[in-house]
C-alpha positions as CSV (number, residue, x, y, z in Angstrom):
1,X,9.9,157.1,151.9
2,X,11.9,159.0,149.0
3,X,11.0,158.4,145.7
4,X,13.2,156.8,143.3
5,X,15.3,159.1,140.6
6,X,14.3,158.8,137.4
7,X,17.0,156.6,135.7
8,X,18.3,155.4,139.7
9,X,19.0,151.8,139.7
10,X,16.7,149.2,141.7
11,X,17.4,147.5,144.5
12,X,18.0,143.8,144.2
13,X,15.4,141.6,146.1
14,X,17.2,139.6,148.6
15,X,15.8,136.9,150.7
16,X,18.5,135.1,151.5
17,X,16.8,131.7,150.3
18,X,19.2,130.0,147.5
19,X,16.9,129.2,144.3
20,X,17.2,125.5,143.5
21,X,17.3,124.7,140.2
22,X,15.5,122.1,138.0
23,X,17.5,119.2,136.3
24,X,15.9,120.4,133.1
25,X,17.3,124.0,133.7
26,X,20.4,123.1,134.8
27,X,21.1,120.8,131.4
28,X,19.9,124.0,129.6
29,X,23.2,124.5,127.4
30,X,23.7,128.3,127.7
31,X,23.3,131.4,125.9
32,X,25.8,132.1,123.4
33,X,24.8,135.6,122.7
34,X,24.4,138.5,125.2
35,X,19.8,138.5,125.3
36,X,17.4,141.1,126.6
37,X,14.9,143.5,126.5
38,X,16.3,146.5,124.8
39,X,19.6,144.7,123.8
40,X,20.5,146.3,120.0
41,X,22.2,143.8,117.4
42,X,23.9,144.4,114.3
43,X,22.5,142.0,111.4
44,X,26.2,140.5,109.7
45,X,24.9,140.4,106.5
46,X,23.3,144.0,105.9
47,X,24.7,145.6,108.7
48,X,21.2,146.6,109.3
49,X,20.7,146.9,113.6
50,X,17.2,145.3,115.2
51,X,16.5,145.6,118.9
52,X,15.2,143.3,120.7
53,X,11.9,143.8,122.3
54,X,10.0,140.7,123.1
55,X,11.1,137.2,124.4
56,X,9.5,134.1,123.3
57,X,9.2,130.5,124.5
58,X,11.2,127.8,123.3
59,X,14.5,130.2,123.6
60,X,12.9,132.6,120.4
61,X,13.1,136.3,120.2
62,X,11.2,139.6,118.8
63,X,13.6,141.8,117.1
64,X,12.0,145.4,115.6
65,X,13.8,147.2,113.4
66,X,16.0,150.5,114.7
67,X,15.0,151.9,111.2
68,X,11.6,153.2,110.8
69,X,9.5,151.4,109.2
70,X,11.7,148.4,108.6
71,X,9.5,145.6,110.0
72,X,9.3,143.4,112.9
73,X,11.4,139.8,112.8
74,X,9.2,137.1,115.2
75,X,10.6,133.8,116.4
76,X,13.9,134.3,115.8
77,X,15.8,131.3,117.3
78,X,18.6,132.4,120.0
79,X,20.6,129.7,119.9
80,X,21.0,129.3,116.0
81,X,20.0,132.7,113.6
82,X,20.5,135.1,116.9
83,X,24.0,133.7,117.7
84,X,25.3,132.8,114.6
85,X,23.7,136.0,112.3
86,X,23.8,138.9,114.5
87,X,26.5,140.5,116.8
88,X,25.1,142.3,120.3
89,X,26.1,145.6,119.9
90,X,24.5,147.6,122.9
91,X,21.7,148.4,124.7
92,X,18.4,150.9,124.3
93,X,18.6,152.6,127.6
94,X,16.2,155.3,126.4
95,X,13.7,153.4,125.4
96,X,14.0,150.1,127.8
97,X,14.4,148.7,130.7
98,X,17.9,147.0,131.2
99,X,18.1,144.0,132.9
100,X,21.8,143.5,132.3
101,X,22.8,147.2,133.6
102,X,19.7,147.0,136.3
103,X,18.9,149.9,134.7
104,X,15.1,151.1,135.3
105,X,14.0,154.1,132.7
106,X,10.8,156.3,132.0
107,X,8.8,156.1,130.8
108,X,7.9,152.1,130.8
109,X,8.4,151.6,127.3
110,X,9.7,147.7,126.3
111,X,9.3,147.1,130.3
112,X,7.5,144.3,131.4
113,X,6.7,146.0,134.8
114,X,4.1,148.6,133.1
């Protein structure tokens, strides 16, 4: 078996089952804003940028500041404070995993396979 690049996308698991959904999930009102691990965001009032590096139940967020030192924001609602203060600027591929890009990086920083 060859071993995988570095940075060389995963393979998607396929079993050819079809997922069936929960009522609850399906009358889950979707995301307005572009979420995940390693997803960068641009705060609208100070322009200051916080990446995203935890999820939380109830649809809440960990963002950490891209500045040194700047602090940690816990909780932060998706659905009100993440979509209506912050614009979804880009992704951490350096430092995270990307779900979105099925992009895999080293080492397992932010990933929630370590």
């Amino acid at each position: 078996m060859k071993p995988m690049e570095e940075n060389a996308p995963r393979p998607g698991v396929r079993t050819g089952i079809p997922l069936k959904l929960s009522a609850e999930t399906l009358a889950t009102p979707k995301l307005r804003i572009s979420v995940g691990i390693g997803h960068v965001y641009k705060d609208k009032a100070d322009g200051s940028l916080w990446t995203l590096t935890g999820l939380r139940s109830g649809r809440a967020v960990i963002l950490v500041s891209a500045t040194p030192g700047g602090g940690t924001r816990d909780r932060v609602p998706v659905d009100t404070t993440l979509a209506d203060d912050y614009e979804h600027v880009g992704c951490d591929h350096e430092n995270h995993c990307c779900t979105e890009h099925r992009t895999h990086v080293m080492p397992h920083r932010g990933c929630m396979m370590r």
